[in-house]
C-alpha positions in Angstrom: 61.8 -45.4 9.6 59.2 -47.3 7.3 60.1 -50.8 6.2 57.6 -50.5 3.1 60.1 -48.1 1.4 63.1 -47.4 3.4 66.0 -48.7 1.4 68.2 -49.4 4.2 65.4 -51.1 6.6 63.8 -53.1 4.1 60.8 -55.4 5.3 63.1 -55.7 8.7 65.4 -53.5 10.4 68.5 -53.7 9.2 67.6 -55.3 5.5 69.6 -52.9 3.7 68.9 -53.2 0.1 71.7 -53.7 -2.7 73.0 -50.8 -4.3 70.5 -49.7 -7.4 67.3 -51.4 -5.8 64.7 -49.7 -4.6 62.7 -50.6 -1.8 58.6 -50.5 -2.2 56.0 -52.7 -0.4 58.6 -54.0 2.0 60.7 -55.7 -0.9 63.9 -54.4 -2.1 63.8 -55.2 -5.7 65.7 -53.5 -9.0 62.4 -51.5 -10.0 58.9 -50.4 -9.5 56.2 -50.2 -11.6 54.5 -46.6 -11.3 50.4 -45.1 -11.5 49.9 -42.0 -13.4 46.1 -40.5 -12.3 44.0 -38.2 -13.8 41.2 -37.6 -16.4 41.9 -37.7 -19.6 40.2 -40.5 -21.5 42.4 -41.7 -23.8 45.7 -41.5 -21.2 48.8 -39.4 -21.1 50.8 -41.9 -23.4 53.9 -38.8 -23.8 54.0 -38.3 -20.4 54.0 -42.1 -19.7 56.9 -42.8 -22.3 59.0 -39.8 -21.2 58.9 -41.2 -17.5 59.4 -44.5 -18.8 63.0 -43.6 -20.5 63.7 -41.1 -17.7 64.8 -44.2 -15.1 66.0 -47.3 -15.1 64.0 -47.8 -11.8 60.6 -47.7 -12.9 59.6 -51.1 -14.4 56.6 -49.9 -16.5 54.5 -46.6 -16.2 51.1 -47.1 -16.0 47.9 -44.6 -16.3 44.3 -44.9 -14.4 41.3 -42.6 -15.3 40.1 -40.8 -12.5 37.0 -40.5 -14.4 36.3 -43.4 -15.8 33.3 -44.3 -12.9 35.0 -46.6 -11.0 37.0 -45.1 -8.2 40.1 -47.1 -7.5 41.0 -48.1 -3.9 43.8 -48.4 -1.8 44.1 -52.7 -2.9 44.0 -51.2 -6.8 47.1 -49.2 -6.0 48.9 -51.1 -3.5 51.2 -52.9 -6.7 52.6 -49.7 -7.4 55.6 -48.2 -5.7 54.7 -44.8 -6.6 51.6 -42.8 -7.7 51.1 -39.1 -9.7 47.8 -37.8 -9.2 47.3 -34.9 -11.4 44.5 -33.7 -13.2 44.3 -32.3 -16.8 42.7 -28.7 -18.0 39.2 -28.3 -17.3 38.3 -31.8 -16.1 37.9 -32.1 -12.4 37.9 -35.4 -11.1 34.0 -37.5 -10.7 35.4 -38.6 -7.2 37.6 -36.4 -5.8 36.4 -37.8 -2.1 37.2 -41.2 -3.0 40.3 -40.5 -4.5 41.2 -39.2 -1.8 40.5 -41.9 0.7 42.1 -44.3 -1.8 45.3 -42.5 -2.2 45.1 -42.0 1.9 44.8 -46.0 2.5 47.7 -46.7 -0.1 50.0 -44.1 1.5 49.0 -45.4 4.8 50.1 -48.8 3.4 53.4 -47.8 2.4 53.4 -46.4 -0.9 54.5 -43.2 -2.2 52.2 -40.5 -3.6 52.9 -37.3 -5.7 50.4 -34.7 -6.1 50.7 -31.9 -8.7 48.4 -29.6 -10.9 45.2 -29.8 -10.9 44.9 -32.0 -8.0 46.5 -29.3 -5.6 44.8 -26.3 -7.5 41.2 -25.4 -8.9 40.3 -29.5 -9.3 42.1 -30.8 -5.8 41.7 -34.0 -4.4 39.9 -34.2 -1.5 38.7 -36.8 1.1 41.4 -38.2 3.6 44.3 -37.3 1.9 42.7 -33.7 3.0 41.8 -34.5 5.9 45.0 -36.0 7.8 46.7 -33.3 6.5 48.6 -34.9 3.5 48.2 -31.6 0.9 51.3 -29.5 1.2 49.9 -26.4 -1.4 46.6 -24.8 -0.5 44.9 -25.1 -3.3 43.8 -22.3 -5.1 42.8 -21.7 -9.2 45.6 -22.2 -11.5 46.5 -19.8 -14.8 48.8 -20.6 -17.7 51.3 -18.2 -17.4 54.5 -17.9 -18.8 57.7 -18.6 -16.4 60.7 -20.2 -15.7 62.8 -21.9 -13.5 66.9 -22.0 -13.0 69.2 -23.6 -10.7 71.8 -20.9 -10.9 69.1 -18.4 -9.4 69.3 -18.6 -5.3 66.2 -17.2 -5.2 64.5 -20.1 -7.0 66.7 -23.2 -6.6 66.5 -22.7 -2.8 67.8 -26.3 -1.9 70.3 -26.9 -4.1 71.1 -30.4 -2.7 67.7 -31.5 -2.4 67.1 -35.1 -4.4 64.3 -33.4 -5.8 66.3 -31.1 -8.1 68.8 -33.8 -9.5 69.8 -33.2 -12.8 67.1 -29.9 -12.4 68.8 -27.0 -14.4 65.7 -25.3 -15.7 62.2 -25.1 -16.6 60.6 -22.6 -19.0 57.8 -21.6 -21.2 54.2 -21.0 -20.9 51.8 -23.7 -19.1 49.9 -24.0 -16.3 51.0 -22.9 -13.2 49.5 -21.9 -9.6 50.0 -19.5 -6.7 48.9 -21.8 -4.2 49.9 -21.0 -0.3 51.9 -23.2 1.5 50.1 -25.7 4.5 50.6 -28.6 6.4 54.7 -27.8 7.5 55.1 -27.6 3.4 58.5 -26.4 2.4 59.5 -25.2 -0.7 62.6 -26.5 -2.4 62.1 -25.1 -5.6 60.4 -21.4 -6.7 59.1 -20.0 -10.1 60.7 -17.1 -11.4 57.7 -15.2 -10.3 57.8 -16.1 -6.8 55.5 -19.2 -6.8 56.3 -22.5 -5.5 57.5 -25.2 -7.8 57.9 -27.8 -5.3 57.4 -28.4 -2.0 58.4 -31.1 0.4 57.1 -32.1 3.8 56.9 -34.9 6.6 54.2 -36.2 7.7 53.2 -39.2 10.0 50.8 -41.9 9.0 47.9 -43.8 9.6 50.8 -45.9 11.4 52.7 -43.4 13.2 56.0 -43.1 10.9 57.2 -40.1 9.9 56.9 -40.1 5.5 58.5 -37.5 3.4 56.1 -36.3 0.4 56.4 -34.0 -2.1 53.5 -31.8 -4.1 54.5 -29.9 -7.5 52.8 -27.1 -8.8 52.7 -27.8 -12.6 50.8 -30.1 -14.4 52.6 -33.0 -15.9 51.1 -33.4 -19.3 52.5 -29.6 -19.9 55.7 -31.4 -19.6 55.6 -34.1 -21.8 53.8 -31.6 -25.0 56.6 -28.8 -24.5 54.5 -25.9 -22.9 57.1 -26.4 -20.3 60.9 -27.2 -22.0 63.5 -27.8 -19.6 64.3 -30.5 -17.0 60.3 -31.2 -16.1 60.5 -35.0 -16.6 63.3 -34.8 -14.6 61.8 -33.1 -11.8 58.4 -35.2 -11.8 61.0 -38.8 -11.5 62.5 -37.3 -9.4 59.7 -36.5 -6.8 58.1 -39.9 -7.7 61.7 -41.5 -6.3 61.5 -39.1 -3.3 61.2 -40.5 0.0 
């Protein structure tokens, strides 16, 4: 049980919250604002307004540049109920040690954090979100390649009640992808047509000793929101940022 964000124990054992509210930083409220990070300069504004229409629960959708020379801390994040840390083609992060440690300190605080392509492939985070063991794919280069992804395929929608494939049907076209190795008790509820992991979910115990459920995707986000990916992507990435 964590009383930062579990909906039923609230700030206080017991404090279930009302029905719709979600629970983040130990308050239940009606919605959260979320933290896109990555690097490019300019922002992910699609990818921003898609997740912005995709649920009523997140209050605004915000974007940070990871390579902007400032490295955020754990205090920059800790308004945010949920983070995305992702990282576009070619441009690794300037910190990837200190994003780490940021995104290690926030967790460790209570707040929820998504990881997907690049930041758990060729460009990965690294630091103490490494270290205690918080990276669920191995990360290894990334291609684009084309693929797919269907729910009526056992082979690839291999938890079909998982939270994480709500409203999931498929995913197709030709983005970036990885082949990444699972780690760190990472299980995969989701599989690309070829055999790769799409996503993968894990628990893991904090800085304070309570057991967190996480989630890493292997895709990058921004594929979503131009097309290279059509489908249910947006789906899947509010999905894993209202896992937990």
């Amino acid at each position: 049980m964590n009383e930062q964000t579990d909906p039923n124990n609230c700030g206080s054992c017991g404090n279930a919250c009302a029905a719709g509210e979600t629970c983040w930083s130990g308050a239940c409220a009606a919605c959260q604002p979320v933290l896109l990070i990555s690097t490019l300069a300019g922002g992910d504004t699609g990818l921003m307004a898609s997740l912005q229409s995709s649920s009523s629960q997140f209050c605004q959708v915000d974007y940070l540049n990871a390579n902007s020379g400032t490295t955020p801390t754990a205090a920059d994040l800790s308004p945010y109920g949920a983070v995305l840390a992702y990282n576009n083609d070619n441009y690794p992060y300037a910190d990837p040690l200190g994003l780490g440690n940021a995104l290690a300190g926030y967790f460790n605080g209570g707040g929820r954090v998504v990881v997907a392509l690049f930041g758990d492939a060729g460009y990965a985070i690294a630091g103490a979100w490494v270290t205690d063991n918080y990276l669920l794919l191995n990360p290894s280069d990334a291609v684009t390649a084309s693929d797919s992804f269907s729910a009526s395929v056992e082979t690839q929608d291999l938890v079909p009640m998982s939270p994480i494939l709500a409203g999931v049907s498929s995913i197709s076209g030709m983005g970036w992808r990885g082949t990444q190795s699972l780690q760190n008790g990472g299980v995969a509820v989701a599989n690309w047509a070829s055999g790769a992991p799409l996503a993968v979910v894990g628990v893991v115990v904090d800085a304070r000793g309570y057991s967190r459920s996480i989630v890493d995707l292997n895709i990058l986000p921004t594929d979503v929101a131009t097309g290279a990916w059509t489908g249910d992507g947006i789906a899947l990435l509010r999905n894993a940022l209202l896992y937990q």
